[in-house]
C-alpha positions as CSV (number, residue, x, y, z in Angstrom):
1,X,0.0,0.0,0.0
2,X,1.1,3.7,-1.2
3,X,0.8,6.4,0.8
4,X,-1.3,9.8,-1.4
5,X,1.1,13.0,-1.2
6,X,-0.1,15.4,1.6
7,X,-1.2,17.8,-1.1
8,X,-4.1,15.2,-1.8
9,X,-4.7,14.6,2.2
10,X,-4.8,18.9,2.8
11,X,-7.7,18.8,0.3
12,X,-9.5,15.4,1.6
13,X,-9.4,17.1,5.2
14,X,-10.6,20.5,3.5
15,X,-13.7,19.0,1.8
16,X,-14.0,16.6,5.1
17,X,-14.3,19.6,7.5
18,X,-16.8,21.7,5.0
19,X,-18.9,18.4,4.4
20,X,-20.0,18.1,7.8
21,X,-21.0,21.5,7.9
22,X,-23.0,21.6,5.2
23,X,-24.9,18.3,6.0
24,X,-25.3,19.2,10.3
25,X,-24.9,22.5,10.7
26,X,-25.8,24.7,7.6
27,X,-25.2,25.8,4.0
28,X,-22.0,26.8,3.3
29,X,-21.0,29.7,1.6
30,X,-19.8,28.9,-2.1
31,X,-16.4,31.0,-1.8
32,X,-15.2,28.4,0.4
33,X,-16.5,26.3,-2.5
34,X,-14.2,28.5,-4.9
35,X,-10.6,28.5,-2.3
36,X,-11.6,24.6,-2.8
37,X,-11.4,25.1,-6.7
38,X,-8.3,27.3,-6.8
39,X,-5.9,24.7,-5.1
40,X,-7.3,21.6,-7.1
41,X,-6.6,23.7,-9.8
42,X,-2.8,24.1,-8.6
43,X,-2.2,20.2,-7.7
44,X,-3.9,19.1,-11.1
45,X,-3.2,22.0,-13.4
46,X,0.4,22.6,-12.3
47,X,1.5,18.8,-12.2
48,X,5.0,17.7,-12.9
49,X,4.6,14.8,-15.4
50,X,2.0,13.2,-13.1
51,X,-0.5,11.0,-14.1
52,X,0.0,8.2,-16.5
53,X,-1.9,9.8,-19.3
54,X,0.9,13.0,-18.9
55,X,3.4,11.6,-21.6
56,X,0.5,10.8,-24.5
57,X,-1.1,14.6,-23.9
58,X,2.8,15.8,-24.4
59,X,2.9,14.3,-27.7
60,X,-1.0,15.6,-28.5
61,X,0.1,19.1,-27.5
62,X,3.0,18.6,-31.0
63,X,0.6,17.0,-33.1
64,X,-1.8,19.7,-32.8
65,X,0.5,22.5,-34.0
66,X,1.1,20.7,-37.1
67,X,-2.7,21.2,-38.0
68,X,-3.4,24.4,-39.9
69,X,-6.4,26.2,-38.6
70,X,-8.1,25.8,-41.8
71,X,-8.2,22.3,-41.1
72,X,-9.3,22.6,-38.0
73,X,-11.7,25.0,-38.6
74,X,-13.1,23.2,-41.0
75,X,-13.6,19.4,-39.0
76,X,-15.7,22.3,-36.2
77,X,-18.0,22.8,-39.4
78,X,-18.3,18.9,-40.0
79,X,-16.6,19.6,-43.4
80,X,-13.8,17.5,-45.1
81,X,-10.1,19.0,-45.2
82,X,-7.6,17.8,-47.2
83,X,-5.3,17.2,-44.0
84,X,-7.1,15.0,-41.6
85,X,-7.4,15.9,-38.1
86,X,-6.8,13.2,-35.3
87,X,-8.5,14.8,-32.5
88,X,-11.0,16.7,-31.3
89,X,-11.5,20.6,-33.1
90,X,-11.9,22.6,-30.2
91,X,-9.0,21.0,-27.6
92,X,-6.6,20.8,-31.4
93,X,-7.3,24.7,-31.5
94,X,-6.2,25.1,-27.7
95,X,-3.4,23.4,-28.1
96,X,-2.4,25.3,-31.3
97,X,-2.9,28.7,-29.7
98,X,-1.2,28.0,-26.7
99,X,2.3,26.3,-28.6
100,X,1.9,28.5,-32.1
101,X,1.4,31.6,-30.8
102,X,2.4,32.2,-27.1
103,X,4.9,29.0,-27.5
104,X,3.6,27.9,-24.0
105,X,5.3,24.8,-22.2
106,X,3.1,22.1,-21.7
107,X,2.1,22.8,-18.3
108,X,0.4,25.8,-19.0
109,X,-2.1,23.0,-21.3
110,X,-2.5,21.4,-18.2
111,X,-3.1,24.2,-16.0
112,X,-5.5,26.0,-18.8
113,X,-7.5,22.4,-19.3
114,X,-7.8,22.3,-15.3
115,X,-8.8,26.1,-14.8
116,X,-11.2,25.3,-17.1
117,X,-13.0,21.7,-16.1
118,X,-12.8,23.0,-12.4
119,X,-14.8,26.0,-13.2
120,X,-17.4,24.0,-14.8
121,X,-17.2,21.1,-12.0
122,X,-18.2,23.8,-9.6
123,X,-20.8,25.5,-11.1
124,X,-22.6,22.0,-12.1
125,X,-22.0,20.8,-8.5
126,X,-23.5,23.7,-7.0
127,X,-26.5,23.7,-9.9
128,X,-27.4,20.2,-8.4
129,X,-26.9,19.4,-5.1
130,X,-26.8,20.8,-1.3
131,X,-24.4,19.5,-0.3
132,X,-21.5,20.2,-3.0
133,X,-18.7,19.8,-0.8
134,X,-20.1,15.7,0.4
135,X,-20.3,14.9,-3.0
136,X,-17.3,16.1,-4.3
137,X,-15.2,14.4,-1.6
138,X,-17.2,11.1,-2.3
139,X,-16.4,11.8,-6.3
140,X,-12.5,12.7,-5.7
141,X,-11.1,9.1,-5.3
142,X,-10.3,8.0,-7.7
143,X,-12.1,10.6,-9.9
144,X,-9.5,13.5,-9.6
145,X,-6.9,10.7,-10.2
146,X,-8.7,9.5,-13.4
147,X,-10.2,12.7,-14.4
148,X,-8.3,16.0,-13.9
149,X,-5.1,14.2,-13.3
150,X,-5.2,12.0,-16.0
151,X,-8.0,11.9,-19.1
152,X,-8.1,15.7,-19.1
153,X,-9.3,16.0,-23.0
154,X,-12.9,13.8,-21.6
155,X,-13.1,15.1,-18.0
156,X,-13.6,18.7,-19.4
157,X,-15.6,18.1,-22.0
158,X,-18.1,16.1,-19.6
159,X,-17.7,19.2,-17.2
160,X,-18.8,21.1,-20.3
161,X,-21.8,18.7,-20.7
162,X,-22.7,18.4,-16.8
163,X,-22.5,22.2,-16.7
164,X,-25.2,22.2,-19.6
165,X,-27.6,20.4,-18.2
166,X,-28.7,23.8,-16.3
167,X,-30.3,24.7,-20.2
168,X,-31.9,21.3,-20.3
169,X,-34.1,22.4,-16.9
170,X,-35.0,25.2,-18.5
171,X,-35.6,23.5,-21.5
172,X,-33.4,26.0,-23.7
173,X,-32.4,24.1,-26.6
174,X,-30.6,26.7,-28.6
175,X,-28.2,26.9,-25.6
176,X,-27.9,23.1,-25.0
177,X,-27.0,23.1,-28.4
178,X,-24.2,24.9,-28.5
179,X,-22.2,24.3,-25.4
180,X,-23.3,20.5,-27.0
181,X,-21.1,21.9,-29.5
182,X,-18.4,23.5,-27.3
183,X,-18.0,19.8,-25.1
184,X,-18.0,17.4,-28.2
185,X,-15.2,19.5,-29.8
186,X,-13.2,18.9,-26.6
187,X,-13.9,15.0,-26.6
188,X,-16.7,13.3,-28.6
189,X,-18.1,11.0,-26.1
190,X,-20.2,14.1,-25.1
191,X,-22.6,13.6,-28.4
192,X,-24.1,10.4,-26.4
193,X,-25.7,13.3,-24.3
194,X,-27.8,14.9,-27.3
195,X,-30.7,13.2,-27.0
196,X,-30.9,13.4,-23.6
197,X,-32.5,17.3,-23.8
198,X,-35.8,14.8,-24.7
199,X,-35.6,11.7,-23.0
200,X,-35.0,13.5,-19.0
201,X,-39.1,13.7,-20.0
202,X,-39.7,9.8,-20.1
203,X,-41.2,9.1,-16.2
204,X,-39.9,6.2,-14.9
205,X,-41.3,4.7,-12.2
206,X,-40.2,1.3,-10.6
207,X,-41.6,-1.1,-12.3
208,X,-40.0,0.2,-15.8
209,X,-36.6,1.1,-13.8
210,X,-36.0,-2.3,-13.1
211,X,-37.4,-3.8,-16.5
212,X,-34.7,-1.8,-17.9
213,X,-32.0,-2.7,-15.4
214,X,-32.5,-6.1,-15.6
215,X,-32.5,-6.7,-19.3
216,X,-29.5,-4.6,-19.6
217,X,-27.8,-7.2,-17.2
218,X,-28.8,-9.8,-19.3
219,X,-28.2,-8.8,-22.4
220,X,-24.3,-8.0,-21.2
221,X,-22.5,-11.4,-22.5
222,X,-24.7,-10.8,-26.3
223,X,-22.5,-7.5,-26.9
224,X,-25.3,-6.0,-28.3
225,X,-23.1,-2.9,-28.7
226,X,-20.9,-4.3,-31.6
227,X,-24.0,-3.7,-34.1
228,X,-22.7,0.1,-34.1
229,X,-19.5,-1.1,-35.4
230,X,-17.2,1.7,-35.8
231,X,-19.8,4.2,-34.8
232,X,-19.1,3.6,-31.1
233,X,-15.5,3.1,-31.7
234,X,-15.1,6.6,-32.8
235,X,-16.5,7.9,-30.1
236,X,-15.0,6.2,-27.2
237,X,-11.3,5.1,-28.5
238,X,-8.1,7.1,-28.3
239,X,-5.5,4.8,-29.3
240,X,-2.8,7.2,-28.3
241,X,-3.9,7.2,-24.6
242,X,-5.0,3.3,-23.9
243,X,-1.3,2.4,-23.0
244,X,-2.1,6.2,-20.7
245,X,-5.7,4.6,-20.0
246,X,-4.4,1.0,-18.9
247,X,-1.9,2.7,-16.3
248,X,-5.2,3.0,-13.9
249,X,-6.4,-0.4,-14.3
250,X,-5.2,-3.3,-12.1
251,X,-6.2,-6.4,-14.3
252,X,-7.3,-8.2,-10.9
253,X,-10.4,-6.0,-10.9
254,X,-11.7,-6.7,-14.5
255,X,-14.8,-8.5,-13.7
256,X,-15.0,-10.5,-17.0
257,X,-16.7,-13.4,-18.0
258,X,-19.6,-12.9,-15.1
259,X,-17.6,-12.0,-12.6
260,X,-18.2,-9.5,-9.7
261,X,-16.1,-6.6,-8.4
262,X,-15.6,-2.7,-7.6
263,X,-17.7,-1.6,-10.3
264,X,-21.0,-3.6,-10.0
265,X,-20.9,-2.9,-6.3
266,X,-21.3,0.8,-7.3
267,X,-24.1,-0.3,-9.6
268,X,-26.0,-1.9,-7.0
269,X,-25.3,0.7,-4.8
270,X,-26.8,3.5,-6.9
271,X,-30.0,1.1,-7.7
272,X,-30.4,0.6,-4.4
273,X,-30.9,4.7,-3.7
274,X,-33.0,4.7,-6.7
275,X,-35.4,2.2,-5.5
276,X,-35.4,3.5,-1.8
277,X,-35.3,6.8,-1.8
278,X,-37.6,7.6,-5.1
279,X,-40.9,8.5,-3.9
280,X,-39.3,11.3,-1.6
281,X,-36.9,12.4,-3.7
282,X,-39.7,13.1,-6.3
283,X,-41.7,15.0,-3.8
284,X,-38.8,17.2,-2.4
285,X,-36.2,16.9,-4.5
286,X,-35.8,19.4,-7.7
287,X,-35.3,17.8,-11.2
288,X,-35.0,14.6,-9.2
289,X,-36.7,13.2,-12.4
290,X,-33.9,14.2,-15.1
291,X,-31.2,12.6,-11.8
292,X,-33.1,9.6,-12.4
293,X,-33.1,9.2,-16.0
294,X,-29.2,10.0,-16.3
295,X,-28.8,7.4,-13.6
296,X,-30.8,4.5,-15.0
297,X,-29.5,4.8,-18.2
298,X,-25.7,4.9,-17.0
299,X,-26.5,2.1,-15.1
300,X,-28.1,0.4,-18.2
301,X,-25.2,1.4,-20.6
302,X,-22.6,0.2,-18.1
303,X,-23.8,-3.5,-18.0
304,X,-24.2,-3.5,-22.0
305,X,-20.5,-2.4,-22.4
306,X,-19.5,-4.1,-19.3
307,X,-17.5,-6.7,-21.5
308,X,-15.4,-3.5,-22.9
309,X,-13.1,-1.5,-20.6
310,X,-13.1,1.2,-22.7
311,X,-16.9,1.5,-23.4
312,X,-17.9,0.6,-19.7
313,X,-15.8,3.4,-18.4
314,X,-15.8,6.4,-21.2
315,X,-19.5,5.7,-22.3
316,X,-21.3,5.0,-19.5
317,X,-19.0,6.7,-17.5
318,X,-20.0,9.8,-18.7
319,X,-23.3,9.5,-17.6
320,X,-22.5,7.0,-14.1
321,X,-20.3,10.3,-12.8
322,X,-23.6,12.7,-12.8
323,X,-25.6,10.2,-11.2
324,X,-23.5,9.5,-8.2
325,X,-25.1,13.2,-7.0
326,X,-28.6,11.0,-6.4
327,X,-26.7,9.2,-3.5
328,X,-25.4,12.7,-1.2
329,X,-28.7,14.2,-2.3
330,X,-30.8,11.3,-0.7
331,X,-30.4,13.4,2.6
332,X,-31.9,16.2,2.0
333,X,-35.4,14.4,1.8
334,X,-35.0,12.2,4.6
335,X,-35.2,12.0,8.5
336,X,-31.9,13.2,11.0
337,X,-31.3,9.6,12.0
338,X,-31.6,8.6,8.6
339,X,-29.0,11.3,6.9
340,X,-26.8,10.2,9.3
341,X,-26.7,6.7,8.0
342,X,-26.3,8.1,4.4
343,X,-23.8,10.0,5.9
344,X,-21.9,7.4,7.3
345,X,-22.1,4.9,4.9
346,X,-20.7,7.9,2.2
347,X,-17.6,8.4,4.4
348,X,-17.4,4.9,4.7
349,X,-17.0,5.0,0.8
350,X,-14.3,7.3,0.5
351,X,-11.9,5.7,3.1
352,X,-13.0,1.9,1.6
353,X,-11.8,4.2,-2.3
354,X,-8.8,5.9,-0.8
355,X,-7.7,2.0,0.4
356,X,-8.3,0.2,-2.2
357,X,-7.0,3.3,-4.7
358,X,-3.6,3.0,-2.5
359,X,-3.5,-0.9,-2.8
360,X,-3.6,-0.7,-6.6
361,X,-0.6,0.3,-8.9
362,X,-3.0,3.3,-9.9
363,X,-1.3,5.6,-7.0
364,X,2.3,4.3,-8.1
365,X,1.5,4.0,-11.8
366,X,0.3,7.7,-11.8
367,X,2.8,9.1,-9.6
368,X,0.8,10.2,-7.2
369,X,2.7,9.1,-4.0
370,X,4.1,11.4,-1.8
371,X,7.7,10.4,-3.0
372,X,6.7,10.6,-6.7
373,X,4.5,13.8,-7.0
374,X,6.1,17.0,-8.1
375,X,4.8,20.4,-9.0
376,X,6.0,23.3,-11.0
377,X,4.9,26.0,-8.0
378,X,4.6,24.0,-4.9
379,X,7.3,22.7,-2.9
């Protein structure tokens, strides 16, 4: 077992002490919210090659500034260049800026990217829940890890996409549209979240929830997925980061061929708040519907790709990560005694994560440890 560098215990104690304010005591004021924003932006954003993913971003930042910006401009539009461009419009322009014109070292990528996704993680979190600083403390092992310390290109754009889903309450399209727009030209996987502007308006109640569920769990060893063919592939692959990708996974946890582990625990535990808590969340809980529809269809999507790394995480990943806010938001519908068990049970969650996150090669493999880390502004 690694030990996390301090920098990563300062802001687990942080979030620790707010958490239990905001749950016992009261609200919290969101500038405290912010102070939380600015440092995560400093460990993630001002890194030191940290992060298995680190190296393949390096050699993305290159590639881009051999793109012109015609060619870029022109895959934004959807329109065929001559020159064929590898990645994704809007993050290939970002990079171009930053190395063609203000020849930036690669650091200042990173630190742009995480300026960016954490403004957009806060504003979702604080769109969506009471209790921002519980759930981002329950999301930060091994999300940070994986997300703004690692797969930067698809943590912001499914900031970008979280962030939007403010325009799908007030069912603005025009505006869902285009920041649809801004987050799929940082990383495609956020085009699976078009059609959800309509289908948050399908009403689910128990009886179809776990219809769904449970043919999704059966249909898992068909592969149902492969009928998309490349359609999917495009989406969810970048074969320049899987080597990046596979540095988080510890093949003892694939749970292949029927088997059981980490993940489906997580399912189970997320259908089990969906089927408990439902009636009051409906009754007291705002947009508790469009929660519910993300949820069940992550839930769905992660037991059809559940026989593909890549799909189970990137795909229905995507939409698992916004419904994990169903499970701190179960409190604020039910009694004292009650939120304290939620409560409890969720810190039980982040120590059983920051374990089993430590007993892994992910906290070597991404240099995370407190004899690996470095930073370009911290000592």
């Amino acid at each position: 077992m690694s030990l996390l560098h301090p920098y990563y215990i300062i802001a687990l104690i942080y979030m620790l002490f707010f958490s239990i304010q905001e749950v016992f005591v009261k609200k919290v004021d969101k500038k405290w919210f912010w102070i939380l924003g600015v440092y995560l932006v400093i460990i993630a954003g001002l890194r030191d090659s940290v992060g298995p993913d680190y190296g393949s971003y390096k050699g993305i930042y290159i590639y881009s500034d051999t793109k012109e910006y015609g060619s870029i401009i022109l895959k934004a539009l959807h329109i065929k260049s001559s020159e064929e461009v590898e990645i994704e419009w809007l993050y290939a322009l970002i990079n171009k800026i930053l190395l063609n014109v203000f020849n930036a070292p690669f650091y200042v990528v990173t630190l742009v990217i995480a300026i960016f996704a954490i403004f957009f993680k806060i504003e979702y979190t604080d769109d969506n829940t009471f209790y921002p600083f519980t759930y981002t403390l329950f999301m930060f092992i091994p999300n940070f890890f994986i997300g703004e310390s690692g797969q930067i290109r698809q943590n912001l754009g499914t900031f970008v996409i979280y962030f939007a889903i403010r325009y799908i309450k007030e069912r603005n399209l025009w505006k869902y549209l285009f920041w649809v727009f801004i987050a799929t030209g940082i990383h495609n996987v956020c085009y699976i979240f078009l059609p959800m502007y309509w289908l948050v308006k399908l009403r689910l109640n128990k009886f179809l929830m776990l219809g769904l569920i449970i043919g999704a769990i059966f249909a898992s060893p068909f592969e149902i997925y492969k009928v998309f063919g490349s359609f999917l592939n495009n989406i969810a692959s970048d074969s320049i980061l899987v080597e990046g990708f596979n540095g988080y996974v510890d093949e003892s946890v694939q749970r292949l061929n029927g088997g059981f582990g980490v993940p489906e625990a997580i399912m189970a535990i997320l259908t089990f708040f969906l089927f408990t808590f439902d009636k009051p969340m409906e009754e007291k809980y705002p947009y508790y519907e469009y929660h519910k529809v993300f949820a069940v269809f992550g839930i769905c999507m992660y037991f059809i790709f559940r026989n593909n790394p890549i799909f189970s995480s990137r795909l229905a990943g995507a939409f698992i990560g916004f419904s994990y806010i169903i499970i701190p938001n179960a409190m604020y519908v039910v009694s004292q005694n009650t939120k304290r068990l939620i409560y409890g049970f969720i810190i039980f969650l982040v120590i059983f994560n920051f374990i089993l996150f430590s007993s892994f090669k992910n906290i070597t493999a991404g240099k995370f440890t407190i004899d690996q880390y470095k930073n370009y502004l911290l000592p």
